[in-house]
C-alpha positions in Angstrom: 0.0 0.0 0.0 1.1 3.6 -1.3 0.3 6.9 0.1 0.2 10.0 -2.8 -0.2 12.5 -0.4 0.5 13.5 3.0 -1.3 13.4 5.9 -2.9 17.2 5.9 -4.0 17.2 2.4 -8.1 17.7 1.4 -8.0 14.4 0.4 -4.8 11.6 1.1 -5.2 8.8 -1.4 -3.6 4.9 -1.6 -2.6 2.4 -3.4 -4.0 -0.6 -2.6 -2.5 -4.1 -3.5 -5.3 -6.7 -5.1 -4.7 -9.3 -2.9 -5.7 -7.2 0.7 -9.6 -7.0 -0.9 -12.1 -9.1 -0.2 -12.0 -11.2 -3.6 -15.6 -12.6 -3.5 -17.0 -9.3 -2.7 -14.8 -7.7 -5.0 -16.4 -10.5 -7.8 -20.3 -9.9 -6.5 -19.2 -6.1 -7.0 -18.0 -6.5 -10.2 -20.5 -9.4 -11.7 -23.3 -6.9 -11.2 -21.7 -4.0 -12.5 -21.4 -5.4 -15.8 -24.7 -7.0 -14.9 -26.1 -3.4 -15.4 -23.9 -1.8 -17.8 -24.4 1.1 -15.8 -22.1 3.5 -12.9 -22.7 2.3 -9.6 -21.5 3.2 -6.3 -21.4 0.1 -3.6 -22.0 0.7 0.0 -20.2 -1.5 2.0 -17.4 -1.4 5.3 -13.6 -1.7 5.7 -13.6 -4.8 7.6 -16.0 -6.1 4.4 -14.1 -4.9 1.6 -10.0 -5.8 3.2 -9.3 -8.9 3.9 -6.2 -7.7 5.9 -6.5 -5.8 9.3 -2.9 -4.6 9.3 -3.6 -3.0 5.3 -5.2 0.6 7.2 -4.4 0.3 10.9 -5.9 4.3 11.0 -9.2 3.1 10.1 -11.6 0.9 11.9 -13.6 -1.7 10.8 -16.9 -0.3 10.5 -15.8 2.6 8.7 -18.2 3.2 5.7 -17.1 2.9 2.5 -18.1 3.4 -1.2 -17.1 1.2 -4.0 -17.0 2.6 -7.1 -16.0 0.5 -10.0 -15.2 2.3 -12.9 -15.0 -0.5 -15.9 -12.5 0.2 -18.8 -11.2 3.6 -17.5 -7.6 3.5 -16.2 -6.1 5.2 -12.9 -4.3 7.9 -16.0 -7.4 8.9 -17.0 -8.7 9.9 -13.4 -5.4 11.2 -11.8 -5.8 11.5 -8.1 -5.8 15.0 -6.8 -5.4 16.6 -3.2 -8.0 19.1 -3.7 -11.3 18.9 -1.8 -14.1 18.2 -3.7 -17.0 20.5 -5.1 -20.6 19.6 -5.4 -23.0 20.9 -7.9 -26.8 19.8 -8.9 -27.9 17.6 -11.7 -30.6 17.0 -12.9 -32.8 14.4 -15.5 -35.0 15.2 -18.0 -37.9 15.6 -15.9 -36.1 18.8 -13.9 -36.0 16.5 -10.8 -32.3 17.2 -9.1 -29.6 15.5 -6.9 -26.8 16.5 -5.0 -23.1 15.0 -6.3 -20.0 15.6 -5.4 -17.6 16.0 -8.2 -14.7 13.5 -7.0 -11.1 13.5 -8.7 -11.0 16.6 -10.5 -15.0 16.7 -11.5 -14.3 13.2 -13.9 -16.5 11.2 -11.4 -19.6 12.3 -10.0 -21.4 10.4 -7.2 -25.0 11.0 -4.7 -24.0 12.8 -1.6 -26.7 10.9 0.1 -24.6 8.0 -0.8 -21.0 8.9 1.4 -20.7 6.9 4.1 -19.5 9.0 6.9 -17.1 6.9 8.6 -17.3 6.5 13.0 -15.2 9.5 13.5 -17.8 11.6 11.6 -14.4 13.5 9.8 -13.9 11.6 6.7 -15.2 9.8 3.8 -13.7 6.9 2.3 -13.9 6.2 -1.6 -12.4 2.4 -3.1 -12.2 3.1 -6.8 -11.2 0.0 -8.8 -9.9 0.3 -12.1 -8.5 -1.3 -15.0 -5.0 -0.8 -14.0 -5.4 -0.6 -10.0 -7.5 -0.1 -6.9 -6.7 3.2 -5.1 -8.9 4.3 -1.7 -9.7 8.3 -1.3 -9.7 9.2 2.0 -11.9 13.0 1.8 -11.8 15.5 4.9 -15.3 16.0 6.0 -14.6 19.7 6.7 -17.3 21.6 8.5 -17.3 23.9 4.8 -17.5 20.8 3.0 -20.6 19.5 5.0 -22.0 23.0 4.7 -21.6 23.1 0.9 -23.5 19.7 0.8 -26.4 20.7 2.7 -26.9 23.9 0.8 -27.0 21.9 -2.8 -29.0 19.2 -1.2 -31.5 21.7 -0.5 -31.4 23.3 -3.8 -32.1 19.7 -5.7 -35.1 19.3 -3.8 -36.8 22.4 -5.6 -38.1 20.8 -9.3 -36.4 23.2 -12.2 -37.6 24.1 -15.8 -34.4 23.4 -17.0 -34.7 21.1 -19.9 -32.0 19.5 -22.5 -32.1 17.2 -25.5 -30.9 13.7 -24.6 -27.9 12.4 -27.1 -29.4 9.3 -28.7 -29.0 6.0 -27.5 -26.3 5.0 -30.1 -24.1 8.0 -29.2 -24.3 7.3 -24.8 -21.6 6.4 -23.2 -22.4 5.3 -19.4 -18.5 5.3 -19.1 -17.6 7.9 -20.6 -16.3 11.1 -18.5 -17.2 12.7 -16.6 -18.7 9.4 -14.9 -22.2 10.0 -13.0 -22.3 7.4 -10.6 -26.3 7.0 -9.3 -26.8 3.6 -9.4 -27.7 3.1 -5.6 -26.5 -0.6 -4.1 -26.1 -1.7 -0.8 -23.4 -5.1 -1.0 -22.3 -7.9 1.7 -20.3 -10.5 1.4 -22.5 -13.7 -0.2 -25.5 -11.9 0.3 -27.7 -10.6 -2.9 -27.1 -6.6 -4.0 -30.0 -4.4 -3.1 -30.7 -2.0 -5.0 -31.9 1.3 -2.8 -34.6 3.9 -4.1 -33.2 5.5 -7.1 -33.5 6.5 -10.3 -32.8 4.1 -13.5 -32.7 7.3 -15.5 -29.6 9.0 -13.9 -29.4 12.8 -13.6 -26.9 14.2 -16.1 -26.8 17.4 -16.1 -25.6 20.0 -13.9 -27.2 22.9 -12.6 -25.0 25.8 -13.4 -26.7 28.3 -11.1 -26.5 26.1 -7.7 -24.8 28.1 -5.8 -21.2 26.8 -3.8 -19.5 27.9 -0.8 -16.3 27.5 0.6 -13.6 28.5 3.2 -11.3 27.0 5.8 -12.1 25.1 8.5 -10.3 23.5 11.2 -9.8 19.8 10.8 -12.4 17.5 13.3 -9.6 14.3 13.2 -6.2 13.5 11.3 -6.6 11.3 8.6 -4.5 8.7 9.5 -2.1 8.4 6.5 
């Protein structure tokens, strides 16, 4: 296991070796990914996902974590970055919004609903697994970050007229970037994925005039890397 970053960056990311995952969860994970042909984002835990205690001694077990496999996109093509992320609104055709945040560089957009905050309450943990590599984001849950999520949830919960014209079917892309992960499944080790209440028809595009805050904040834990 690698570290990119140091300890007081926005978000502290590492390399993770294949053989400290979970390989049957790691498998159900994957099967029904391609199962869908669609982004998904996987709830699950630390002590689910690693098979090896010893791989993130700072962490505990419990400690929420979201899967997101991102099939046929290499680590190269979303680079790992120490800035904290923004959020913005999307929203379907309908005008009905959610709150993402835009993860590594806005190339991968997931629910906020869907973060896992881990048992410190300070920090969100992120497992991407690519073609090339599995790499675990670690993000600061700054008291500015939390803020900036509660304002654009808020926002997305008031319908807008704003209306686009859908690229045909032969011209979509579900992996294309930037990657909108909404797809909503809760995974555990030999049990069946379940998929939570959301949307088949992801949001896709973003609401330019949701507003965004931000500003420095003191840290509520260390993340320990």
């Amino acid at each position: 296991m690698n570290s990119s970053s140091d300890a007081k960056a926005n978000v502290v990311t590492v390399l993770l070796d294949q053989d400290v995952l979970n390989y049957n969860l790691v498998q159900q994970i994957l099967d029904d990914c391609q199962r869908s042909g669609a982004p998904s984002s996987y709830r699950t835990t630390i002590s689910e996902i690693l098979n090896r205690s010893d791989v993130a001694s700072g962490l505990l077990g419990e400690d929420g974590c979201l899967v997101v496999p991102l099939l046929g996109v290499t680590s190269a093509a979303v680079p790992a970055t120490t800035e904290s992320p923004s959020v913005i609104v999307v929203r379907n055709e309908g005008g009905e919004g959610a709150a993402c945040l835009e993860l590594r560089d806005k190339k991968v957009l997931i629910a906020t609903q869907e973060l896992r905050i881990s048992h410190l309450m300070s920090r969100y943990l992120v497992l991407y697994m690519f073609e090339d590599c599995v790499a675990l984001d670690m993000i600061r849950a700054t008291e500015a970050l939390e803020e900036e999520i509660w304002v654009h949830e808020m926002s997305a919960q008031s319908p807008s007229p704003f209306a686009y014209e859908p690229l045909p079917d032969s011209e979509k892309n579900a992996f294309q970037l930037p990657i909108v992960a909404m797809r909503i499944i809760t995974v555990t080790e030999g049990g069946d994925t379940s998929e939570a209440d959301a949307s088949h028809e992801p949001p896709t595009v973003p609401d330019t005039d949701t507003p965004e805050r931000s500003g420095d904040t003191e840290w509520l834990d260390d993340i320990p890397f």
